[in-house]
VEXDREN-2710 file (C-alpha; in Angstrom, 1 decimal):
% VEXDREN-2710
k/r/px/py/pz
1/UNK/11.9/-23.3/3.4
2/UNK/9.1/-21.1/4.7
3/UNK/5.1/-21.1/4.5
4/UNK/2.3/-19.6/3.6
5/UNK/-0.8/-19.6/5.6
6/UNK/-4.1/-19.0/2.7
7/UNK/-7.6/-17.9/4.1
8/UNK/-8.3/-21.3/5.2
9/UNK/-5.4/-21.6/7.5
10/UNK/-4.3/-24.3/5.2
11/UNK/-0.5/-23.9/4.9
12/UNK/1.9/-23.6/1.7
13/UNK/5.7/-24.7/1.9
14/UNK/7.5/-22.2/-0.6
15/UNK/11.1/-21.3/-0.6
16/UNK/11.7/-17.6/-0.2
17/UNK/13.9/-15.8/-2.8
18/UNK/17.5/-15.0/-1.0
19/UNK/18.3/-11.6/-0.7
20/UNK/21.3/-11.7/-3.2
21/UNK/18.9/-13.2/-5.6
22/UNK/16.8/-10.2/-5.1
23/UNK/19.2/-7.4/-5.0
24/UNK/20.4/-8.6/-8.4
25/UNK/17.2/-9.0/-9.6
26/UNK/16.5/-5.1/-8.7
27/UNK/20.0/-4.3/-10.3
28/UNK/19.1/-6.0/-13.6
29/UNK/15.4/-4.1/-13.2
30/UNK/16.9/-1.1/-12.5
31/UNK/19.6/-1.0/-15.1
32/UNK/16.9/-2.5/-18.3
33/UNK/14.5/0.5/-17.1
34/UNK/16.6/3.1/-17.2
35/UNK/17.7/2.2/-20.4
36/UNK/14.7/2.4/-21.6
37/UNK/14.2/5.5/-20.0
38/UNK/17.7/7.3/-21.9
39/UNK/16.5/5.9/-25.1
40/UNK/12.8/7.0/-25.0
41/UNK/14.4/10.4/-23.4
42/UNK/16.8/10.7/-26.6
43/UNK/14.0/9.8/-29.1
44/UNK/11.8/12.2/-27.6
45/UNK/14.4/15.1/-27.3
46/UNK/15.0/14.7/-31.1
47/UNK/11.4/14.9/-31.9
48/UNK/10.8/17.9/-30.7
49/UNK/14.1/19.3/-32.5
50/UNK/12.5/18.0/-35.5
51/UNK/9.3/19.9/-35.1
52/UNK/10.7/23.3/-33.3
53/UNK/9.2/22.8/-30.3
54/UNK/11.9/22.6/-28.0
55/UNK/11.8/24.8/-24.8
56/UNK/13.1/24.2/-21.3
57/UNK/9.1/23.8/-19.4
58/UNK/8.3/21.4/-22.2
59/UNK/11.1/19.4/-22.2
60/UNK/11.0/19.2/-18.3
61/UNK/7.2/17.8/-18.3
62/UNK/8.0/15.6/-20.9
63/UNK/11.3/14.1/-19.2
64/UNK/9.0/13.8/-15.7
65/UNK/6.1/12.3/-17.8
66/UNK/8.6/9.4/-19.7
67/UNK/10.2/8.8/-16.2
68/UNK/7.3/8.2/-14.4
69/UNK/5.7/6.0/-17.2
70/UNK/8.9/3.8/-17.1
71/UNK/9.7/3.5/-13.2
72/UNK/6.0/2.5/-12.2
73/UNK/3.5/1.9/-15.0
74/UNK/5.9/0.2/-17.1
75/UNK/7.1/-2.4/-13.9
76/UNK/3.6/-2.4/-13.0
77/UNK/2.1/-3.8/-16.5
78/UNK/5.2/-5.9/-17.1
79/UNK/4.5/-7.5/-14.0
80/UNK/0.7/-7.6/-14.2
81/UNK/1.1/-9.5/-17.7
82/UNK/4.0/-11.9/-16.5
83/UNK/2.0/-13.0/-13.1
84/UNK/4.8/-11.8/-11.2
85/UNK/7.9/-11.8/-12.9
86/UNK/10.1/-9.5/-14.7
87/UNK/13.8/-9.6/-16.7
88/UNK/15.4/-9.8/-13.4
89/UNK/13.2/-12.7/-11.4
90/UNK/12.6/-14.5/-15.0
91/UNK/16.7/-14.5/-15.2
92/UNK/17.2/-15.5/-11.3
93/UNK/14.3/-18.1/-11.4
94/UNK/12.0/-15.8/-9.0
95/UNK/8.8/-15.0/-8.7
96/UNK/6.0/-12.4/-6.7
97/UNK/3.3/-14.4/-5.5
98/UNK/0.2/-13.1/-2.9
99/UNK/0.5/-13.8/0.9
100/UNK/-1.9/-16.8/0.5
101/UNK/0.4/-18.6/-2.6
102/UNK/-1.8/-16.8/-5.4
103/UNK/-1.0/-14.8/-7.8
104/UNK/-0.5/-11.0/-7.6
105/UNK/-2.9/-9.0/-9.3
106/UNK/-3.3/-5.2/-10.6
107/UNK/-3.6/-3.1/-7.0
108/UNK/-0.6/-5.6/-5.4
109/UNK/1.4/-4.7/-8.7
110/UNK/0.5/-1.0/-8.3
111/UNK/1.4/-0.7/-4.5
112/UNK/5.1/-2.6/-5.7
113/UNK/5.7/-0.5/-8.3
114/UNK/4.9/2.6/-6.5
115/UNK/7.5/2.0/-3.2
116/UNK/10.0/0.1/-5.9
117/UNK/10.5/4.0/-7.1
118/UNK/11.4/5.0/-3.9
119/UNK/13.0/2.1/-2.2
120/UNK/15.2/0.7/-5.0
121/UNK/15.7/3.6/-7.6
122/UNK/15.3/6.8/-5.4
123/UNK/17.9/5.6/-2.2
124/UNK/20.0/2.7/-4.4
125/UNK/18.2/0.3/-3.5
126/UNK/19.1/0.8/0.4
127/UNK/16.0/0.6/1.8
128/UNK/14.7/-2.3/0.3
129/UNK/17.9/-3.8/1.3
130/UNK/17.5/-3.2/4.8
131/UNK/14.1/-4.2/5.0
132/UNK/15.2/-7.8/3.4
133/UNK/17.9/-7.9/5.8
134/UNK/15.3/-8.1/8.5
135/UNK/13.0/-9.4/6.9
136/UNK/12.9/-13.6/7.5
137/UNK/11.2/-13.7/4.0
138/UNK/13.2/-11.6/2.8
139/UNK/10.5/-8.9/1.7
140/UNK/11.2/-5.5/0.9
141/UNK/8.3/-2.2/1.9
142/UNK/6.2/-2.6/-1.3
143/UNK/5.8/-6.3/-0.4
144/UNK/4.6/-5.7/3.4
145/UNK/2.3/-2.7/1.9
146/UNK/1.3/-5.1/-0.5
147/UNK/0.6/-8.6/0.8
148/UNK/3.2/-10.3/-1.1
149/UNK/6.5/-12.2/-0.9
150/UNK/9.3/-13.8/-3.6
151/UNK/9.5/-17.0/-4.4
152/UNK/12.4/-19.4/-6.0
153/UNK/11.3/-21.3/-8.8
154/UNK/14.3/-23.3/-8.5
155/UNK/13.6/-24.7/-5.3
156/UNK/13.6/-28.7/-4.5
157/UNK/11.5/-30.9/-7.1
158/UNK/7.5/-30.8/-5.4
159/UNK/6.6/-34.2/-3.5
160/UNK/4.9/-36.1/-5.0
161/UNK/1.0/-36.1/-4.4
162/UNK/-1.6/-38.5/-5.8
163/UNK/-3.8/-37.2/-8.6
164/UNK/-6.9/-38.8/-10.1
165/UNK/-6.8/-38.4/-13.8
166/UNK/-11.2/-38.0/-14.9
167/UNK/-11.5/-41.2/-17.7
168/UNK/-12.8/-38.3/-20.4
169/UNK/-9.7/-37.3/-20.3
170/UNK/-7.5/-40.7/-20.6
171/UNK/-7.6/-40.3/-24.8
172/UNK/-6.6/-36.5/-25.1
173/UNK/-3.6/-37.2/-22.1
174/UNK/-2.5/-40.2/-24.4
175/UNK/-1.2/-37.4/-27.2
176/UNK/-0.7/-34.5/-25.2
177/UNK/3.0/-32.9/-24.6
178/UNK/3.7/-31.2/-21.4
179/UNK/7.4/-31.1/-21.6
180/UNK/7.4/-27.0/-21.8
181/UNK/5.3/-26.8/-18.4
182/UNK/7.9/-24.7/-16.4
183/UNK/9.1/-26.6/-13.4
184/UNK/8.1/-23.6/-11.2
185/UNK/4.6/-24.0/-12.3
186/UNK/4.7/-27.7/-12.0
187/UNK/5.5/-27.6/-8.3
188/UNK/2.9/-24.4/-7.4
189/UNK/0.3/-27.0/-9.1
190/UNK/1.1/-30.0/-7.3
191/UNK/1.1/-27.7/-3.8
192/UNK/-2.5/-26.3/-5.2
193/UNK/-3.5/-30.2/-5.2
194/UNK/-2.0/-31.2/-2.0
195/UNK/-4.0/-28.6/-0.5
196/UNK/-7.3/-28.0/-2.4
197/UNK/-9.3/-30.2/-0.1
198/UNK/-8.8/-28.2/2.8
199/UNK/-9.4/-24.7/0.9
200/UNK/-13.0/-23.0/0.8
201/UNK/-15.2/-23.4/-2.5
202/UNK/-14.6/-20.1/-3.6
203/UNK/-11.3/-19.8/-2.7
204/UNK/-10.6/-23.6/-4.6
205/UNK/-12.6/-22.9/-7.7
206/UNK/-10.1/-19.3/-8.2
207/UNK/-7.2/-20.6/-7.4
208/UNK/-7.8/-23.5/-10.2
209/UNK/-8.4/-20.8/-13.0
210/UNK/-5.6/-19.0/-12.0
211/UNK/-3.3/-22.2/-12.4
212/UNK/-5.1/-23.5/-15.7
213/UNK/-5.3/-20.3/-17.6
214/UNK/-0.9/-19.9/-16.7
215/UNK/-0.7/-23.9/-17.8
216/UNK/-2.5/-23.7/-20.8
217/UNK/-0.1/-22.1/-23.3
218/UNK/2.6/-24.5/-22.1
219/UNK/0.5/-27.8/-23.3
220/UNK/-0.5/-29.0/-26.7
221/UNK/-3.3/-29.6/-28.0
222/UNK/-5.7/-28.2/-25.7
223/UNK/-7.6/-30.1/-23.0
224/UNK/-10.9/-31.4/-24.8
225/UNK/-13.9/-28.2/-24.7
226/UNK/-15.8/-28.6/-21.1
227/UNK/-12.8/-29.8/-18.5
228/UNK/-12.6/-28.5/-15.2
229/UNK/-9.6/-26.6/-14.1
230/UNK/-9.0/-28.7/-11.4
231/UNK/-9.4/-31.7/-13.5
232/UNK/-7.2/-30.2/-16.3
233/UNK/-4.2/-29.4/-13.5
234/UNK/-4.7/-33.2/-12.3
235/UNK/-4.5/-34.7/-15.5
236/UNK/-1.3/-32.9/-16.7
237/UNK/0.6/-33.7/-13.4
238/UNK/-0.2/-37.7/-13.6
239/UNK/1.0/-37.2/-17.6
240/UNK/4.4/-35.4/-16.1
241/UNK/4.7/-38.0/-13.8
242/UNK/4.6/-41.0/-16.4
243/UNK/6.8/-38.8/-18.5
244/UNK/9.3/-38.8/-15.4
245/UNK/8.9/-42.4/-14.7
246/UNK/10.0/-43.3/-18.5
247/UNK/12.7/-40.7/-18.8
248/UNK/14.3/-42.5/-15.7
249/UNK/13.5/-45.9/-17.3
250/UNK/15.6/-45.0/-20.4
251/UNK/18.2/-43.5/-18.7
252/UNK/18.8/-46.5/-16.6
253/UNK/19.0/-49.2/-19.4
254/UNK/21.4/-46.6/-21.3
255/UNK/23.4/-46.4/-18.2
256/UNK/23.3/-50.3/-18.0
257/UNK/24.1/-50.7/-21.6
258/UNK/27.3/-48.8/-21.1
259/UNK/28.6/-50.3/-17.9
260/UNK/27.9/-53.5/-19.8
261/UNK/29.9/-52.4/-22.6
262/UNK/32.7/-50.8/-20.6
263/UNK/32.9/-54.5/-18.7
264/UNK/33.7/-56.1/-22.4
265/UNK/37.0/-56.3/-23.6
266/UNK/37.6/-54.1/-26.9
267/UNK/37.0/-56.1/-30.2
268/UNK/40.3/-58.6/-31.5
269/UNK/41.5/-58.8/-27.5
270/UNK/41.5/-62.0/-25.7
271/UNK/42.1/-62.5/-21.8
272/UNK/45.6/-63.2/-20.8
273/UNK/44.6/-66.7/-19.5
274/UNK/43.5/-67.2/-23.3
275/UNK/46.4/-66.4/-24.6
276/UNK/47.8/-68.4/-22.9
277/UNK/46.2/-71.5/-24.0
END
């Protein structure tokens, strides 16, 4: 377990991504991009046989062109779009996330996908390697140039942190399903809770968007027009925790219904000491 330290000096616990973890999330990266990169290559190469225009200074500007458009701007919008994640970190449970425990945005994605290039693709992924080896969070170049670090999503459940749940909300919460809220999301909400008294206004008010607009999708039907992100965050982590408290309920009288029934002779059998009589 590590931390983050946001603008406010407030600090975050997170659990930084292990370095096998990441070097087989570069490896799974590396091998779905250049895949791409043949087939777009090989689709390209026979459309140009198709129209005649084949010639080696073409070819080689159109091969440079495709590999650069794969390599960065296609790791740096699948990022962007994903907050942070990509086939690799969505298969290991990771996930890129600013210095301060926000999410990454366009120029942090940029930077990443610029050393990624060189680091992973152009020396095998030695570099980054070495940097993660000496790294204690693990981070490669692009995420020192950058200001960011990886994160497990598959860390320990989040403590638990009290929530007040605004009364306008009590009737839409009483109907509302949040059993596809990611568990990595769950916990970087509840740490945005524990902490959002000691950030600055500003600082609060984005961080709360940031976390709503990723939760929304995930719960159904919507939080009621005019809700505060803070307030829709709170409300969905109370109705996860009441969801938690009956799951464990039903589990128990399920388990207590079987030891119960284990404890019963089968049906037709009789105790020795009944026989007997």
């Amino acid at each position: 377990m590590s931390t983050l330290v946001t603008g406010e000096a407030v600090e975050l616990s997170v659990q930084p991504a292990a370095l096998a973890a990441r070097a087989l999330s570069c490896l799974i990266d590396a091998v779905a991009y250049t895949l791409v990169n043949i087939g777009l290559l090989v689709a390209t190469f026979w459309l140009l046989l198709q129209l005649r225009s084949l010639n080696g200074l073409l070819l080689t500007a159109v091969m440079t062109m495709m590999t650069v458009a794969v390599f960065v701007l296609l790791p740096l919008l699948v990022e962007v779009l994903t907050r942070g994640r990509s086939l690799g970190k969505l298969i290991l449970g990771l996930r890129i996330v600013r210095d301060d425990g926000g999410a990454v945005r366009l120029r942090h994605s940029f930077v990443r996908a610029l050393l990624w290039q060189f680091e992973v693709i152009g020396t095998g992924g030695g570099i980054a390697a070495l940097s993660g080896l000496v790294s204690p969070q693990t981070k490669r170049l692009g995420d020192y140039m950058a200001g960011t670090i990886a994160v497990s999503e598959r860390a320990t459940p989040p403590p638990p942190v009290h929530t007040h749940v605004a009364p306008q909300l009590l009737p839409w919460l009483a109907e509302t399903d949040v059993s596809a809220v990611p568990a990595g999301l769950r916990r970087r909400i509840v740490q945005f809770l524990a902490v959002a008294p000691g950030l600055g206004h500003e600082s609060r008010w984005q961080r709360a968007i940031e976390l709503a607009t990723e939760l929304n999708p995930y719960v159904a039907p919507a939080p009621p027009e005019g809700t505060l992100p803070e307030q829709f965050l709170a409300a969905v982590v109370a109705r996860q925790r009441v969801t938690d408290r009956d799951r464990a309920h039903r589990r128990g009288a399920q388990a207590e219904s079987f030891r119960s029934g284990v404890d019963r002779l089968p049906h037709g059998l009789r105790l020795s000491a009944d026989r007997q009589r």
